[in-house]
C-alpha positions as CSV (number, residue, x, y, z in Angstrom):
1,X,14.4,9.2,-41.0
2,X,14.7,6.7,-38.3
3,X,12.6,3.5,-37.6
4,X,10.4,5.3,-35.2
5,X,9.1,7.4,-37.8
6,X,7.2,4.1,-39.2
7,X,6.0,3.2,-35.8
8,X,4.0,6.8,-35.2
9,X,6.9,8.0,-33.4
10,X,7.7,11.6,-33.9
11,X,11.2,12.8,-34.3
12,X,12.4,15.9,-32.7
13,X,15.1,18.0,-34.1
14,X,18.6,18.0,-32.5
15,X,19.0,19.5,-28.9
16,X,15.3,19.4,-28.5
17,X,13.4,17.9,-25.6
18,X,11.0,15.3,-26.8
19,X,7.4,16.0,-26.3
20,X,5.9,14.8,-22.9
21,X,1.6,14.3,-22.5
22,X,1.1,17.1,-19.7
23,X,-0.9,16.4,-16.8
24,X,-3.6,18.7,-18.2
25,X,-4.5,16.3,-21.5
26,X,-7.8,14.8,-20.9
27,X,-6.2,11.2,-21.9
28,X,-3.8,11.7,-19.4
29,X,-6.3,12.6,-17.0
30,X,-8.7,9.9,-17.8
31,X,-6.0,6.8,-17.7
32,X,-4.7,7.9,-13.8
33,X,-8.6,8.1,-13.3
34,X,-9.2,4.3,-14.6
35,X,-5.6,3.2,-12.4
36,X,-6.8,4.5,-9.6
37,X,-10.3,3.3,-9.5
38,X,-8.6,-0.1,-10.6
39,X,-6.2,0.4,-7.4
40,X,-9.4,1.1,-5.3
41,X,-10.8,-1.8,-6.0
42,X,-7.7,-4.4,-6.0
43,X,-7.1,-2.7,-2.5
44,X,-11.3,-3.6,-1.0
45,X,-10.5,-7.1,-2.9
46,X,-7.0,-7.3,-0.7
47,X,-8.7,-6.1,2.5
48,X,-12.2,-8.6,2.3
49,X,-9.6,-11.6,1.3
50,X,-7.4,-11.2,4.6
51,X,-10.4,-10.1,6.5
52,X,-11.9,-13.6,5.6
53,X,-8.7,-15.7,5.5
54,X,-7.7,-14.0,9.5
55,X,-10.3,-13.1,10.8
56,X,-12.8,-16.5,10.5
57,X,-10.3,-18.9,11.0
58,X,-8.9,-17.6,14.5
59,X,-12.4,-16.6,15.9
60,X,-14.7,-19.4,13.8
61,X,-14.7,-22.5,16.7
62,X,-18.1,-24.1,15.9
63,X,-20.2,-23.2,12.7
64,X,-23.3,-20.8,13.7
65,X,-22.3,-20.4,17.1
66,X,-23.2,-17.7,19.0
67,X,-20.1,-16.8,20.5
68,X,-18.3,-16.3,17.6
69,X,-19.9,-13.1,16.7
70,X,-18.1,-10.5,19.0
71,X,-14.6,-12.3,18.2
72,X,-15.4,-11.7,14.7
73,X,-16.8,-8.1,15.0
74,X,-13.4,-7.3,17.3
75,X,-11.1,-9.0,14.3
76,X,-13.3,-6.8,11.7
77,X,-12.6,-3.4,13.5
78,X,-9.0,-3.6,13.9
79,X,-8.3,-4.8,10.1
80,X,-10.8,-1.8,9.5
81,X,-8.6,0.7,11.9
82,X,-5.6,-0.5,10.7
83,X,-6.1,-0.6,7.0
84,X,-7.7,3.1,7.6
85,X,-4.3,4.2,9.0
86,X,-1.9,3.0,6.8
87,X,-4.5,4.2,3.6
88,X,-4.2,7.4,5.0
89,X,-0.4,7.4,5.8
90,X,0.1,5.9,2.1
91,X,-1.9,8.9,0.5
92,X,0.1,11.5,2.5
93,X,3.3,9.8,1.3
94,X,2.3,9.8,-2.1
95,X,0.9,13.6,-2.0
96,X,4.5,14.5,-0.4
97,X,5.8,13.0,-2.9
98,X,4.2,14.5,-5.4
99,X,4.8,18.0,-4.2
100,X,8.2,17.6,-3.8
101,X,8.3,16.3,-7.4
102,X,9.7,13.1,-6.3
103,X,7.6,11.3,-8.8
């Protein structure tokens, strides 16, 4: 009986392949859930901290002028267009990888 025995770890006999959680176990299931709703928002938190820290100080001049407004609204678009494409080219790469079983 090895150490791992003492630890919870289950020993397999010779020449057989360890067990692996399948996708399909609920536990499974619910910790990608959590990770990826913790990626989701670590992601927003990224994109509002670079809007702010780009966007305001190239197009903020004066404090509560008026002619700030469409610099900022411009600056807020493309981050939004560009964050959209690469989102949606990130996902594809991931889902082809992921078919391919390169993950």
């Amino acid at each position: 009986m090895g150490l791992g025995s003492f630890f919870g770890k289950k020993e397999t006999p010779e020449g057989a392949a360890p067990a692996v959680p399948t996708s399909q176990d609920p536990a499974t299931l619910q910790v990608k859930q959590q990770i990826q709703q913790e990626l989701a928002i670590a992601n927003a938190t990224e994109l509002v901290s670079k809007v702010s820290e780009n966007c305001f100080e190239k197009c903020l001049q004066a404090p509560f002028s008026q002619g700030n407004d469409p610099c900022i609204d411009q600056c807020l678009a493309k981050y939004m267009r560009s964050w959209n494409v690469i989102s949606r080219t990130y996902v594809a790469r991931i889902q082809n990888a992921s078919d391919t079983g390169e993950i």
